[in-house]
Backbone as CSV, one residue per row, in Angstrom:
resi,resn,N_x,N_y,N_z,CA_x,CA_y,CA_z,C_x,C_y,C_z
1,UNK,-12.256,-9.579,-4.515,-12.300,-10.995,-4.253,-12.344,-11.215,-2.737
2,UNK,-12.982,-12.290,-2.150,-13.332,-12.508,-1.443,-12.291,-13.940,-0.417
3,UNK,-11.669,-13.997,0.425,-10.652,-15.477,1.001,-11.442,-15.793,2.033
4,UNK,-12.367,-16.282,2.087,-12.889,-16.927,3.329,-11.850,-18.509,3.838
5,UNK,-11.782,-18.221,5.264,-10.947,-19.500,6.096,-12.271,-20.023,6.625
6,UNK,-12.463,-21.302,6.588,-13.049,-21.935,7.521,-12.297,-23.233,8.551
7,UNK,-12.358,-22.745,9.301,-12.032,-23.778,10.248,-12.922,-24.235,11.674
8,UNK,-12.591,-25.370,12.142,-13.532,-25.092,13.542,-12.533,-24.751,14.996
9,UNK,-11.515,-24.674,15.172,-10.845,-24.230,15.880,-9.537,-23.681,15.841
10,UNK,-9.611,-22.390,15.764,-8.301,-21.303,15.499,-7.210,-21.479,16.304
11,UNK,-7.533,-22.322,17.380,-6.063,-22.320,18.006,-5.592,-23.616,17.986
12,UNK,-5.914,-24.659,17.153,-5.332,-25.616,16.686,-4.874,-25.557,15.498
13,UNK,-5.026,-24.511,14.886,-4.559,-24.239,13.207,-3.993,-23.059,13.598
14,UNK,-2.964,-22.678,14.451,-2.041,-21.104,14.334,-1.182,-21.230,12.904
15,UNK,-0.789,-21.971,12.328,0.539,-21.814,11.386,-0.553,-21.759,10.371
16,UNK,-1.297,-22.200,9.870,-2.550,-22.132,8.848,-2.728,-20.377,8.764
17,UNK,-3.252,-20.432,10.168,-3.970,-18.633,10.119,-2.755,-17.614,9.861
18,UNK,-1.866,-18.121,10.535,-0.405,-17.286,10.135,-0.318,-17.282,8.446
19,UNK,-0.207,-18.129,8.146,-0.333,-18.426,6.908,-1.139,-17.517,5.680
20,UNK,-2.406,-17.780,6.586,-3.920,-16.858,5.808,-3.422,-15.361,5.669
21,UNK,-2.931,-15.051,7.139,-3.005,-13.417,6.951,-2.322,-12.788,6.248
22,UNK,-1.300,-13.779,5.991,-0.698,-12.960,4.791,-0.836,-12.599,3.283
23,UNK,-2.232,-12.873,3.286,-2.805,-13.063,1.724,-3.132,-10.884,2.355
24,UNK,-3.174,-10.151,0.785,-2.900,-9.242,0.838,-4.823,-8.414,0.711
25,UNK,-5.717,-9.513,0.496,-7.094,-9.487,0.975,-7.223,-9.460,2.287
26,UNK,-8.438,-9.052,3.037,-8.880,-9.253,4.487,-9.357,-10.475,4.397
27,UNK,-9.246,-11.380,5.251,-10.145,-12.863,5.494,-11.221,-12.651,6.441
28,UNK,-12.411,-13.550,5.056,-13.818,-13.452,6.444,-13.783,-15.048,6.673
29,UNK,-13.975,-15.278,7.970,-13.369,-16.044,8.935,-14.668,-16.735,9.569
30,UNK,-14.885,-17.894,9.350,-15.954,-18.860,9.905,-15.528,-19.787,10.400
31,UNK,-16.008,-20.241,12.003,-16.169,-21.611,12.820,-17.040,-22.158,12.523
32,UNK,-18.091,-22.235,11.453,-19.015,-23.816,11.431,-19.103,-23.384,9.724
33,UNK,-19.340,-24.991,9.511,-19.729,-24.992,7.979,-20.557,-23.876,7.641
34,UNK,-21.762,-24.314,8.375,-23.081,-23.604,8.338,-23.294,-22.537,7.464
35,UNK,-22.553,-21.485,8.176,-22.281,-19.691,8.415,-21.694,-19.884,6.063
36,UNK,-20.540,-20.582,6.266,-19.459,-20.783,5.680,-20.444,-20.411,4.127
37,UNK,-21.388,-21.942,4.257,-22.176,-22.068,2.799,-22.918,-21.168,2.790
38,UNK,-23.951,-20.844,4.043,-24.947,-19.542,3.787,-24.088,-18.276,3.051
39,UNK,-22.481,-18.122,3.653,-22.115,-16.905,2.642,-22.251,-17.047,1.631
40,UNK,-21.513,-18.400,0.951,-21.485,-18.621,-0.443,-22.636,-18.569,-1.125
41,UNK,-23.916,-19.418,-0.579,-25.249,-19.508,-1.672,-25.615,-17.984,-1.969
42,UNK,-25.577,-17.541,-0.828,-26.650,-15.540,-0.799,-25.161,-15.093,-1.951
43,UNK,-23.869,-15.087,-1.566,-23.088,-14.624,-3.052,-23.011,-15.024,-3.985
44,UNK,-23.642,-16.715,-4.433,-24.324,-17.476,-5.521,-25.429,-16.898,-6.105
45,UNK,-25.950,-16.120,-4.976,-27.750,-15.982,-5.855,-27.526,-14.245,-6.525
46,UNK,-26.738,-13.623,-5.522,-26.332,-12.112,-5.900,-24.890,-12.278,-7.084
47,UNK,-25.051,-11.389,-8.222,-23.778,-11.178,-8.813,-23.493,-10.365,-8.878
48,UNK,-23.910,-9.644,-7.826,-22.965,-8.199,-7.942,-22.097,-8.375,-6.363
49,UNK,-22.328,-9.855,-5.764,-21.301,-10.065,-4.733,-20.021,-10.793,-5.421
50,UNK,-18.675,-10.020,-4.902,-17.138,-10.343,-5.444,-17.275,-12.152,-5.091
51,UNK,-16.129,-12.820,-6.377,-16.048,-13.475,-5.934,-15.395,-14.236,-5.247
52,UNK,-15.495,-15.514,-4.680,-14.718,-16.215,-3.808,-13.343,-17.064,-3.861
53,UNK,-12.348,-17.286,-3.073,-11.713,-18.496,-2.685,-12.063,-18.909,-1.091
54,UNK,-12.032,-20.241,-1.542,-12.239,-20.823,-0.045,-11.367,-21.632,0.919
55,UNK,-10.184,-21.257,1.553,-9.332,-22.193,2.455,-9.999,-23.153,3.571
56,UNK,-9.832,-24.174,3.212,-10.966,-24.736,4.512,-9.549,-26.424,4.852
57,UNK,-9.446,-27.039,5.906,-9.152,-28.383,6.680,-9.940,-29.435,5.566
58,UNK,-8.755,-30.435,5.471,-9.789,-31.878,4.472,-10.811,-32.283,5.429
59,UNK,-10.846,-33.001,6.704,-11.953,-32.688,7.258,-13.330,-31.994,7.048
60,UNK,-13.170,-31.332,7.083,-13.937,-30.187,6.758,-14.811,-29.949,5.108
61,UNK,-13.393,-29.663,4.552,-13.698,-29.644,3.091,-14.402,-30.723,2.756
62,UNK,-14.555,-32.217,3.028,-15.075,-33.447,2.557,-16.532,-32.996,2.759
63,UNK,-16.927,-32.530,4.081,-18.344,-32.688,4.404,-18.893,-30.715,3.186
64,UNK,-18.386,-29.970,2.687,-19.071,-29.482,2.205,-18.711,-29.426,1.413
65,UNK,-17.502,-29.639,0.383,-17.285,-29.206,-1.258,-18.295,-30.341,-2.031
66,UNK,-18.779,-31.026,-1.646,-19.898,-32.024,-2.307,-20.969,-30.720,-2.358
67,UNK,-21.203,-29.925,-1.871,-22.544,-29.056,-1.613,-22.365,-27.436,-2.613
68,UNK,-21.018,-27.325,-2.557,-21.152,-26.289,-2.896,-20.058,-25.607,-3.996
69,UNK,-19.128,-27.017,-4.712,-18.501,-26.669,-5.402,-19.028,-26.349,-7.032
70,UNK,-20.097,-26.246,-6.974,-20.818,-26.025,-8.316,-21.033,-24.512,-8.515
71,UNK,-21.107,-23.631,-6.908,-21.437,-22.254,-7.027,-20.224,-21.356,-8.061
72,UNK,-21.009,-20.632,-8.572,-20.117,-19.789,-9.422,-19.503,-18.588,-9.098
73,UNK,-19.828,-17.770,-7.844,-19.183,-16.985,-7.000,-18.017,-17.852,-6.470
74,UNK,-17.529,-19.023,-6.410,-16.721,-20.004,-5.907,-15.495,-20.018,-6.703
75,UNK,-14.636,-19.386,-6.908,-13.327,-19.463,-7.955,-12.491,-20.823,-7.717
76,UNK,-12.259,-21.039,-6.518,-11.287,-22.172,-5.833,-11.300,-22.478,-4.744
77,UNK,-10.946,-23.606,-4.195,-10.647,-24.365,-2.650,-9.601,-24.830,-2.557
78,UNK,-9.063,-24.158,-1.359,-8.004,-24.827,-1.289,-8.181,-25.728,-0.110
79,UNK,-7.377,-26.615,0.344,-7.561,-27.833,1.333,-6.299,-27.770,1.830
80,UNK,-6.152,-28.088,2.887,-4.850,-27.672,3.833,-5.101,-29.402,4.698
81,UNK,-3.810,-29.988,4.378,-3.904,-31.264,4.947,-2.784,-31.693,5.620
82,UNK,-2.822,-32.595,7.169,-2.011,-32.348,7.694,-1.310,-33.740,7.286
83,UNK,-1.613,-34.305,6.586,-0.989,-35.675,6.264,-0.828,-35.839,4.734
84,UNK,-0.005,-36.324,4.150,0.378,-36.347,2.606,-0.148,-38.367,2.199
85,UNK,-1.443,-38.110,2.215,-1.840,-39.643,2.271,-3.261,-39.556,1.174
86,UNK,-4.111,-41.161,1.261,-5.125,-41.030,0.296,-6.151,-40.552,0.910
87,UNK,-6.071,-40.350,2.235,-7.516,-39.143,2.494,-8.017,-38.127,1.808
88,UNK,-7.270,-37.630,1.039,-7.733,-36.718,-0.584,-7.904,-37.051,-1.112
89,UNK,-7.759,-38.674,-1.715,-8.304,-38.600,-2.961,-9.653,-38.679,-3.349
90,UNK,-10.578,-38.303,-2.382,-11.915,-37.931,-2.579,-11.898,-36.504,-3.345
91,UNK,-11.340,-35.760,-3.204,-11.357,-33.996,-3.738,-10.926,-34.110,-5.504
92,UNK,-10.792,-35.135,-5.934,-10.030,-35.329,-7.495,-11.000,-35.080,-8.125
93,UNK,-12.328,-35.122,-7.694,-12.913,-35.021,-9.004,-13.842,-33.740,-8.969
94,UNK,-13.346,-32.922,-8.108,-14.007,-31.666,-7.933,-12.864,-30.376,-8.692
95,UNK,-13.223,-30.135,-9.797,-11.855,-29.082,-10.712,-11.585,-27.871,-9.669
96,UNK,-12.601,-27.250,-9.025,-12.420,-25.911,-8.173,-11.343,-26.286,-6.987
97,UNK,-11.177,-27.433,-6.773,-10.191,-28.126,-5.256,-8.506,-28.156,-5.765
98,UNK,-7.923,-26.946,-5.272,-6.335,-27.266,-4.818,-5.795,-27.622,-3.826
99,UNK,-5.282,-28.650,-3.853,-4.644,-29.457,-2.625,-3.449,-28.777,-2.027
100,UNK,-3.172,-28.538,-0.478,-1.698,-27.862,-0.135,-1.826,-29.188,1.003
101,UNK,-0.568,-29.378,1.218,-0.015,-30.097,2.365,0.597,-29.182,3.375
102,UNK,0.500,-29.489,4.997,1.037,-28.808,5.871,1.923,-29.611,6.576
């Protein structure tokens, strides 16, 4: 299995990445969406690529789980939010999206 982090700046998210490394997988680690989805579609189109979870910022997550929560290499998302408010409740109707608060 595969933990990709996306974020766009690692040194505004230290307790996040602290966080990440302790998952007992290696994390592949992206600064732009971009990079992020191109992994996912090429491990969408291949099935003999492991599959995914994806930690990504609500920020973040808003502008691509519309794009790419349908892929089936895609097991889950999680969303890391720094506020416990209705700025999520856009992610409700996507089943692959687990919400964490920070």
């Amino acid at each position: 299995m595969n933990i990709l982090w996306l974020h766009d700046n690692i040194n505004d998210h230290k307790e996040i990445d602290k966080q990440c490394k302790n998952f007992e997988k290696p994390i592949i680690s992206f600064t732009d969406a971009e990079s992020c989805i191109s992994f996912l579609t090429i491990s969408d189109q291949q099935n003999n690529i492991r599959p995914s979870i994806l930690v990504v910022l609500n920020r973040t997550a808003r502008q691509i789980v519309p794009e790419i929560h349908s892929y089936t290499a895609l097991l889950f998302i999680i969303i890391f939010c720094t506020k416990n408010d209705n700025k999520i409740k856009w992610a409700s109707k996507y089943k692959k999206v687990k919400l964490r608060y920070t």
